[in-house]
N, C-alpha and C positions, 0 to 999 in steps of 0.2 A: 693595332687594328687586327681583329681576328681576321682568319680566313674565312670564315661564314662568310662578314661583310664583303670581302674582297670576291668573290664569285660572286656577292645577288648584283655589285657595280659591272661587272667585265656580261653583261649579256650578249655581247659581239657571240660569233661563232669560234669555238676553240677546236683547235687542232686537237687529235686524241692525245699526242705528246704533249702534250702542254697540259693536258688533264692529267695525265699521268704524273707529271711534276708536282700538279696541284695536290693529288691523291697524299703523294708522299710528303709534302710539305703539312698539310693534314694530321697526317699520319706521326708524325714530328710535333706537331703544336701537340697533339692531344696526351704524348709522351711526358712534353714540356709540362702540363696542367696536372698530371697526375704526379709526377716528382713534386709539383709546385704544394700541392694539395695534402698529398704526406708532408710536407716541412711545415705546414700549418694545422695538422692534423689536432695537437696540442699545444698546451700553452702551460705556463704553470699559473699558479692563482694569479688571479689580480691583473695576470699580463693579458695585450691582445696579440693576438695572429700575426704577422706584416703584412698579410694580405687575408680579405676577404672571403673564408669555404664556400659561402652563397655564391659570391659574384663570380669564383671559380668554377663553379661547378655549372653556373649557366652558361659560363661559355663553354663548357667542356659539352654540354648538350647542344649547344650549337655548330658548335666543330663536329659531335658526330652526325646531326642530320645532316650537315653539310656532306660528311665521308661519304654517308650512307647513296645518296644522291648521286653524285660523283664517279661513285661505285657501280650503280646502278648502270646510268650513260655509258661509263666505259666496257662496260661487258656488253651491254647491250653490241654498242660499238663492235667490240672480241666479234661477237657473234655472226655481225651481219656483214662485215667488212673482207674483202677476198683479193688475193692475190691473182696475178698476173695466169697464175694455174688452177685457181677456182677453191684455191685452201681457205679457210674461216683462220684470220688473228688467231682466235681461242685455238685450232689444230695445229698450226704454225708454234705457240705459247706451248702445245704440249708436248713436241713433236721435241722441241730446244730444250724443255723439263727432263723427258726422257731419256736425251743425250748425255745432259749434263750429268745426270745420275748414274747412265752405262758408263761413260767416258770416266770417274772418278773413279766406280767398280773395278776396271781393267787399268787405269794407272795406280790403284792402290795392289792390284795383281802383279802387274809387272815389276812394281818394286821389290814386291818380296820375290817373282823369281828370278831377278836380275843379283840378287845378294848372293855375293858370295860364304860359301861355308870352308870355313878354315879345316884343314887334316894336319894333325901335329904327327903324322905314323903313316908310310904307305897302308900297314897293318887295317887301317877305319876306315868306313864303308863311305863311298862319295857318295857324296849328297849333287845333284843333278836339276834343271828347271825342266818344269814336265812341259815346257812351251819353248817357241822355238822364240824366243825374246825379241831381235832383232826382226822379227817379221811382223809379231803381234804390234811390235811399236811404232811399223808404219801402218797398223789398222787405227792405233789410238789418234797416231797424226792425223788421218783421213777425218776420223770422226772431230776433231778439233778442228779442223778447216770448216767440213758440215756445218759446226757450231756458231763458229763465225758469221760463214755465209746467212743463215738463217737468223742471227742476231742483226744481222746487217740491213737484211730485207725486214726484220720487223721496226727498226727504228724508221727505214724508208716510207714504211706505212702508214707510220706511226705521224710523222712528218707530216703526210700529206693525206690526211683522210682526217674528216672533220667528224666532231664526235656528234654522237647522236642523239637527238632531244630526249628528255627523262620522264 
């Protein structure tokens, strides 16, 4: 059964977590249909496909109006939905984007100046970390906690905020 069908059945109210699921379960099928779709893409003479390009490719149209849709709710949702401190999902979603990206930035720094460089000769020039390591590293952990926390608080939301009509 596609997931088309399985969303027009479930018209109850969905959690946005549970869309979200949906999203990527979605996002999965249409993956699945496109691998399916190259292995039937040819045939050699005479032979047929194992499976039908037509009948593939209508579901693959139906799984994306489906995304599309789904897609839609959910941002909307992002948008209108607020935390306990008046943040929108969507700034909360960018704010954890952000981190993730500084937080990488400076743990892929720290490792190079946490590396030690070998002297085979008092004679050669020390090489030195231009950061004080051990301090920068409890700035990286703070931001990893950050991360947490606000991963934490967006599945809480996510949980309990119903999505919103499309």
């Amino acid at each position: 059964m596609s997931a088309f069908y399985l969303l027009k059945s479930e018209v109850r109210k969905m959690k946005l977590a549970e869309a979200l699921n949906l999203r990527a379960d979605l996002q999965r099928r249409i993956q699945q249909l496109k691998n399916r779709l190259i292995n039937n893409a040819k045939v050699q003479e005479g032979d047929q496909p194992a499976e039908s390009p037509e009948e593939l490719l209508v579901e693959l149209e139906e799984c994306c109006k489906e995304l599309e849709s789904i897609m839609v709710r959910i941002n909307l949702t992002n948008a209108s939905a607020r935390n306990k401190d008046g943040k929108s999902i969507t700034e909360l979603i960018a704010a954890k984007d952000c981190l993730v990206l500084k937080l990488a930035v400076v743990r892929d720094f720290l490792e190079n100046a946490s590396k030690k460089v070998d002297r085979y000769a008092h004679k050669e020039i020390r090489v030195l970390s231009s950061v004080n390591v051990r301090e920068m590293q409890k700035q990286a952990d703070a931001m990893a906690k950050e991360l947490r926390q606000i991963d934490t608080e967006l599945q809480q939301i996510n949980w309990n905020t119903d999505l919103a009509e499309g």
